[in-house]
VOVO-860362 format. One record per residue (C-alpha): residue number from 1; chain; residue in three letters; x negated, y negated, z negated. Coordinates in Angstrom, 3 decimals, decimal comma. Layout:
% residues N
resi / chain / resn / x / y / z
NUM / A / ala / X / Y / Z
...
This chain:
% residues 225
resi / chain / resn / x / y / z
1 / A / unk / 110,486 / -48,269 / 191,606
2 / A / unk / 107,572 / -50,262 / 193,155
3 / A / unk / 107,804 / -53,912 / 192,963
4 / A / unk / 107,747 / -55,785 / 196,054
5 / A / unk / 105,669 / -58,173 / 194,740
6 / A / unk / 102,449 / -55,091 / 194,929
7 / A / unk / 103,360 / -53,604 / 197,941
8 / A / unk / 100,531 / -53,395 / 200,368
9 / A / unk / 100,385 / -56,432 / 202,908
10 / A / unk / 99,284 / -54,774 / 206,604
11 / A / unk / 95,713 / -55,581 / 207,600
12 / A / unk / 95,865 / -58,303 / 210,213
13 / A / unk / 93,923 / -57,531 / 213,407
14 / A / unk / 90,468 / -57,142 / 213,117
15 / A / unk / 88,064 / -59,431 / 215,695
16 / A / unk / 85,420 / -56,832 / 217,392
17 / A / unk / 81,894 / -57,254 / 215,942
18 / A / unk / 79,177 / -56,734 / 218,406
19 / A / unk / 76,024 / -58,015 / 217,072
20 / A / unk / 75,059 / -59,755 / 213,051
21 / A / unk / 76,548 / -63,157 / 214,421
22 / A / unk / 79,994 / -62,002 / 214,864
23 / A / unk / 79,715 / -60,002 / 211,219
24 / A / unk / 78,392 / -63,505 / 209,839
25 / A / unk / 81,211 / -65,187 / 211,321
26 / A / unk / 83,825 / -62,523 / 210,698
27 / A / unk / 83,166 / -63,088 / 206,887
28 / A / unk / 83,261 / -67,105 / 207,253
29 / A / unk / 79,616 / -68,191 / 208,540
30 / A / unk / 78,285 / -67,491 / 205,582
31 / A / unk / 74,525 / -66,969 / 204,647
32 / A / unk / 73,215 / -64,105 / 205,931
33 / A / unk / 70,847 / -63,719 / 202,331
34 / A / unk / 74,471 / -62,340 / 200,652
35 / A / unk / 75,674 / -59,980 / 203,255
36 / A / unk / 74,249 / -56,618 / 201,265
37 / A / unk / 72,735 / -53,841 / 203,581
38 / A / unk / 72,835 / -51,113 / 201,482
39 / A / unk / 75,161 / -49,154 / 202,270
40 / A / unk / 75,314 / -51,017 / 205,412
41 / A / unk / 77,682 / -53,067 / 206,553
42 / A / unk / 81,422 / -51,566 / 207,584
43 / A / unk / 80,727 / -48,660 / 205,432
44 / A / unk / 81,033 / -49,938 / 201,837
45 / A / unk / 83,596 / -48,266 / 200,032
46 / A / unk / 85,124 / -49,747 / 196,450
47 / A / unk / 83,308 / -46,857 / 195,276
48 / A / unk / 79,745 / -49,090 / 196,155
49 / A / unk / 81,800 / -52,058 / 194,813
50 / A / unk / 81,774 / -51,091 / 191,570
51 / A / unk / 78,631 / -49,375 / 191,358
52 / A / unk / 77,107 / -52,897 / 192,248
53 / A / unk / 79,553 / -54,629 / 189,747
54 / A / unk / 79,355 / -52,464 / 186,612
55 / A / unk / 75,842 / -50,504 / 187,004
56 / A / unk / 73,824 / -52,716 / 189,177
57 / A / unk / 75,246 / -56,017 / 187,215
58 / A / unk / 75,860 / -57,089 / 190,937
59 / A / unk / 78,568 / -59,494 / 191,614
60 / A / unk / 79,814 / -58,768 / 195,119
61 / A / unk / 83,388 / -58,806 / 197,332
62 / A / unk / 84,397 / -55,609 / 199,286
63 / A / unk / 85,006 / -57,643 / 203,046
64 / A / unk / 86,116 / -54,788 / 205,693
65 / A / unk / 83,387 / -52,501 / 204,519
66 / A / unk / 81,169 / -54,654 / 203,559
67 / A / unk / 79,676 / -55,900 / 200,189
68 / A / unk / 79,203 / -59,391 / 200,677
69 / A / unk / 77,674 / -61,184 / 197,408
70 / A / unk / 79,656 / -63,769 / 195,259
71 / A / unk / 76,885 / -66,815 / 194,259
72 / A / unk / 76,803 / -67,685 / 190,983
73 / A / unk / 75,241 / -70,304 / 189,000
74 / A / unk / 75,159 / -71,726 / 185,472
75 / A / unk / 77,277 / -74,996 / 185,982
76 / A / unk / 79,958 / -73,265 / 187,756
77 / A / unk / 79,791 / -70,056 / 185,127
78 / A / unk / 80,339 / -73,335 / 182,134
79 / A / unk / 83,233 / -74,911 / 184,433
80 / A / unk / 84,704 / -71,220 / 185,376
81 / A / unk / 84,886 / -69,911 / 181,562
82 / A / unk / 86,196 / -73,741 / 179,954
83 / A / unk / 88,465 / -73,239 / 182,827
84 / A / unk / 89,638 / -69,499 / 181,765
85 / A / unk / 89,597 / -70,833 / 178,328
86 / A / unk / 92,285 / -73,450 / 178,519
87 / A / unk / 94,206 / -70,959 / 180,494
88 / A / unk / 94,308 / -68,236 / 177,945
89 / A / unk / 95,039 / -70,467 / 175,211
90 / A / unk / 98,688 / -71,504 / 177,172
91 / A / unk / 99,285 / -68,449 / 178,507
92 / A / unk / 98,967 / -65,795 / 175,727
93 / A / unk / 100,259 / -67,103 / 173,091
94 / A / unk / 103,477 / -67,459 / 175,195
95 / A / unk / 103,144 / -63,695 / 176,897
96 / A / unk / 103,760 / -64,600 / 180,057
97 / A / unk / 100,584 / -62,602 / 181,219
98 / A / unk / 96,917 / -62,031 / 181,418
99 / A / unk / 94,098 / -64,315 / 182,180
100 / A / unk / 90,698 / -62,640 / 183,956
101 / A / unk / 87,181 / -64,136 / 184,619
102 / A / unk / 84,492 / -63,564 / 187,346
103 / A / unk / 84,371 / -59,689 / 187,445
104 / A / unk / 87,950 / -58,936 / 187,837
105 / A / unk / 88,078 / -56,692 / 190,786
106 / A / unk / 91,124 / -56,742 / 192,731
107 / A / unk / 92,173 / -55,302 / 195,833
108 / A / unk / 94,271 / -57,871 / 197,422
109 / A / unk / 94,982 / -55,734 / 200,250
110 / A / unk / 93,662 / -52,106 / 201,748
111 / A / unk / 89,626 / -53,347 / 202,374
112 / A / unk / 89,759 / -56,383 / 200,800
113 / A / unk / 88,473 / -56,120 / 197,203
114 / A / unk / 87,920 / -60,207 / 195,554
115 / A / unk / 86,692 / -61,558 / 192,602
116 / A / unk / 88,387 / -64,827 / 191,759
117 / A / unk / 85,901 / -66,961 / 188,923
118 / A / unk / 89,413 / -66,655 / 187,150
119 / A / unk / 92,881 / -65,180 / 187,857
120 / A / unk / 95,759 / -65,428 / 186,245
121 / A / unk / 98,396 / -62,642 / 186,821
122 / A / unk / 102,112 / -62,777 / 185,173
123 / A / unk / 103,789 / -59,760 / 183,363
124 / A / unk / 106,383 / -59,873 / 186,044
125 / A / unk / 103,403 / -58,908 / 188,851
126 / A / unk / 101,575 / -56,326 / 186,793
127 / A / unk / 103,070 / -52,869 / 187,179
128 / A / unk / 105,456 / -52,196 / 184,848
129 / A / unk / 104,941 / -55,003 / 183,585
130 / A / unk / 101,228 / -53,481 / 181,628
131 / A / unk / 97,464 / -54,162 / 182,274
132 / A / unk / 96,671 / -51,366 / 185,344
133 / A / unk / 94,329 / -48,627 / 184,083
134 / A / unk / 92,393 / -48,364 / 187,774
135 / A / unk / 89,459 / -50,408 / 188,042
136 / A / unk / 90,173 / -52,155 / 191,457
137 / A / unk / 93,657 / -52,633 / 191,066
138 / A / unk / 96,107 / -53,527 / 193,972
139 / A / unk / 96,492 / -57,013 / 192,425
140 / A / unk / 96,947 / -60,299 / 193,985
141 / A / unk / 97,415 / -62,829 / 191,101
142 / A / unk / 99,394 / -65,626 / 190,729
143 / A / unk / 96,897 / -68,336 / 189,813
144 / A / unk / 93,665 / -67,871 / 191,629
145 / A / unk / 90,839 / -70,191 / 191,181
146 / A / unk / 87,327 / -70,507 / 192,794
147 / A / unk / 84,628 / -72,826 / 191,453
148 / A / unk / 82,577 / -73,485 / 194,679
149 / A / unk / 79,258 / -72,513 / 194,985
150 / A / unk / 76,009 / -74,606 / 197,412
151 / A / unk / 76,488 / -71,423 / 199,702
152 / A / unk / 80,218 / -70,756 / 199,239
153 / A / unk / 81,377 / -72,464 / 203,270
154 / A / unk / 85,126 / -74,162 / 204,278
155 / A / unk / 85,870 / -70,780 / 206,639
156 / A / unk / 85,152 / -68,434 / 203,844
157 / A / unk / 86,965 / -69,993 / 201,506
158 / A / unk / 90,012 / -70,699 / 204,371
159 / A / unk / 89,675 / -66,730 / 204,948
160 / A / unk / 89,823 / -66,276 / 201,230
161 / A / unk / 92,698 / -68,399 / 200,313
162 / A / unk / 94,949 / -66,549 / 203,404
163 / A / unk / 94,544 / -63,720 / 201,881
164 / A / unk / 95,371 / -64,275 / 198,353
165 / A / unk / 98,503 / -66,033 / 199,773
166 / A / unk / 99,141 / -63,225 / 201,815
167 / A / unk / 98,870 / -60,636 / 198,945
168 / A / unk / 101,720 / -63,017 / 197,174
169 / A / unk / 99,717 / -65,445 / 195,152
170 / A / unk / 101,132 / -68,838 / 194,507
171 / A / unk / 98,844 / -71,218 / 193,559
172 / A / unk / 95,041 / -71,650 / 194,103
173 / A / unk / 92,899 / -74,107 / 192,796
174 / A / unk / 88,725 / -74,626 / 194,104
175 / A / unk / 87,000 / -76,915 / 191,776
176 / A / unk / 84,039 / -78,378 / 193,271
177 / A / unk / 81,165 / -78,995 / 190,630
178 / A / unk / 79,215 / -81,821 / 192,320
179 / A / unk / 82,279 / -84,110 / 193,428
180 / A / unk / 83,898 / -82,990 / 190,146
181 / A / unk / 87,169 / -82,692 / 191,901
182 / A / unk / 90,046 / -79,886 / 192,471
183 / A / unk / 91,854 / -78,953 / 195,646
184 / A / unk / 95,282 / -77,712 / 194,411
185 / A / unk / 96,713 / -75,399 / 197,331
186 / A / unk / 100,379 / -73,767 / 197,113
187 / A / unk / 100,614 / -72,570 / 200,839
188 / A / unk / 97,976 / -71,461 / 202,893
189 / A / unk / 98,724 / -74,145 / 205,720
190 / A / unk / 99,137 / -77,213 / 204,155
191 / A / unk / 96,450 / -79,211 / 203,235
192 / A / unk / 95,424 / -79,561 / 199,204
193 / A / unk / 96,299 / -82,134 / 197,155
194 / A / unk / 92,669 / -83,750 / 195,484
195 / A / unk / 92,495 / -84,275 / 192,152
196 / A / unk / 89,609 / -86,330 / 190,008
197 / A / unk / 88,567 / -86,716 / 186,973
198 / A / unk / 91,004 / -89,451 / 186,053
199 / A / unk / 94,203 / -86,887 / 186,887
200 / A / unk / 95,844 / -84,203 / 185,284
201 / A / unk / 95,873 / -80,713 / 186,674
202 / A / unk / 99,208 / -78,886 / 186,203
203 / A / unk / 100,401 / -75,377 / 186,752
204 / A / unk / 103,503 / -75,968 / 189,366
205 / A / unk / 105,916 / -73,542 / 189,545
206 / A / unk / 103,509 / -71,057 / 188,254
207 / A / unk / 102,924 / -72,148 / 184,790
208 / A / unk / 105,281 / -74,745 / 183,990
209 / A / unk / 104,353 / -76,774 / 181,336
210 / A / unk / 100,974 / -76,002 / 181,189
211 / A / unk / 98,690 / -79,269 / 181,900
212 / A / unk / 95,195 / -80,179 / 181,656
213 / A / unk / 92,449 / -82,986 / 181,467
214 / A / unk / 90,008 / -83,116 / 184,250
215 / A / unk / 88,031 / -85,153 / 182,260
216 / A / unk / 88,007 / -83,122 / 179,236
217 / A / unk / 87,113 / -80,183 / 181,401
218 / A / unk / 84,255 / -81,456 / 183,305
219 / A / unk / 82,608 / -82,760 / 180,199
220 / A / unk / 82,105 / -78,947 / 179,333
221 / A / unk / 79,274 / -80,134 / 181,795
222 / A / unk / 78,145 / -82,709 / 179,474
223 / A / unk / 77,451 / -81,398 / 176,870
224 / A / unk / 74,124 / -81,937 / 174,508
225 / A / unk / 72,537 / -81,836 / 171,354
């Protein structure tokens, strides 16, 4: 029996795109510099995706056939991995699922292929309960967390966060590097709830129990000799 919780969400309606504006705006007015042209545009298949991801060492999103690149950058790579550190060591010990970085590719819905800088995905969500042996999995994870990036923009992300929540994720967290803060979302119209270095970042409903330092994690940006 298929769990409702991965059951395909339909494909809202798609806005016509005339010209390289509407594309740019279709995928959140993002720079143009990370929209991929080869293949072109509204032909990618997950296919491309991966080639990019595993061959081409490529980080990109599948965005209505379209690879659009996912920045990177060392700061946010530190933050993203301390961040999918603490993570790991409260939620395996306990089983209560698995905890992926940066290249986990999954398909949150038919054309929509993300790659959250970590995701964390309960037993109960994963199919039968086991790690999925396709590589683009139809996966929408509980926990999804994006450390922003200069070029990342507020109507990609806004695009990004409807969909997780569409595909049935509960919780999403964006850490911004510079202001060293967290927005800590749990519906996809209510505004976040900021946190700063001086608070403690817990894991809701998701991951009860599970807490952590702001301060202790943003000093992973701190460190020296």
């Amino acid at each position: 029996m298929t769990s409702v919780l991965n059951q395909p969400v339909p494909a809202p309606a798609r806005p016509a795109i005339q010209n390289v504006a509407d594309l740019l705006h279709a995928l959140g007015d993002i720079p143009p510099q990370r929209v991929l042209m080869n293949p072109p545009p509204g032909t990618a298949t997950e296919a491309d995706l991966l080639r990019k991801v595993e061959a081409e060492d490529c980080l990109c999103e599948l965005v209505e056939g379209t690879l659009v690149e996912k920045p990177v950058g060392y700061r946010e790579a530190i933050l993203a991995m301390a961040i999918g550190r603490v993570l790991g060591n409260f939620v395996v010990p306990q089983k209560l699922g698995v905890v992926s970085g940066p290249d986990s590719t999954l398909r949150i819905r038919k054309g929509i292929v993300r790659l959250p800088d970590v995701a964390y995905v309960s037993y109960a969500r994963l199919p039968g309960g086991k790690v999925p042996q396709e590589s683009v999995p139809l996966l929408s994870p509980d926990l999804a967390v994006e450390v922003l990036s200069p070029s990342n923009t507020k109507r990609e992300m806004a695009r990004k966060r409807r969909e997780y929540f569409e595909g049935g994720t509960k919780l999403v967290w964006e850490f911004d590097v510079d202001r060293r803060t967290v927005d800590v979302y749990d519906s996809p119209e209510a505004p976040p709830r900021t946190l700063g270095e001086a608070d403690t970042l817990d894991g809701g409903e998701v991951l009860p129990g599970f807490s952590m330092s702001l301060r202790e994690l943003f000093a992973e940006l701190d460190q020296q000799a």
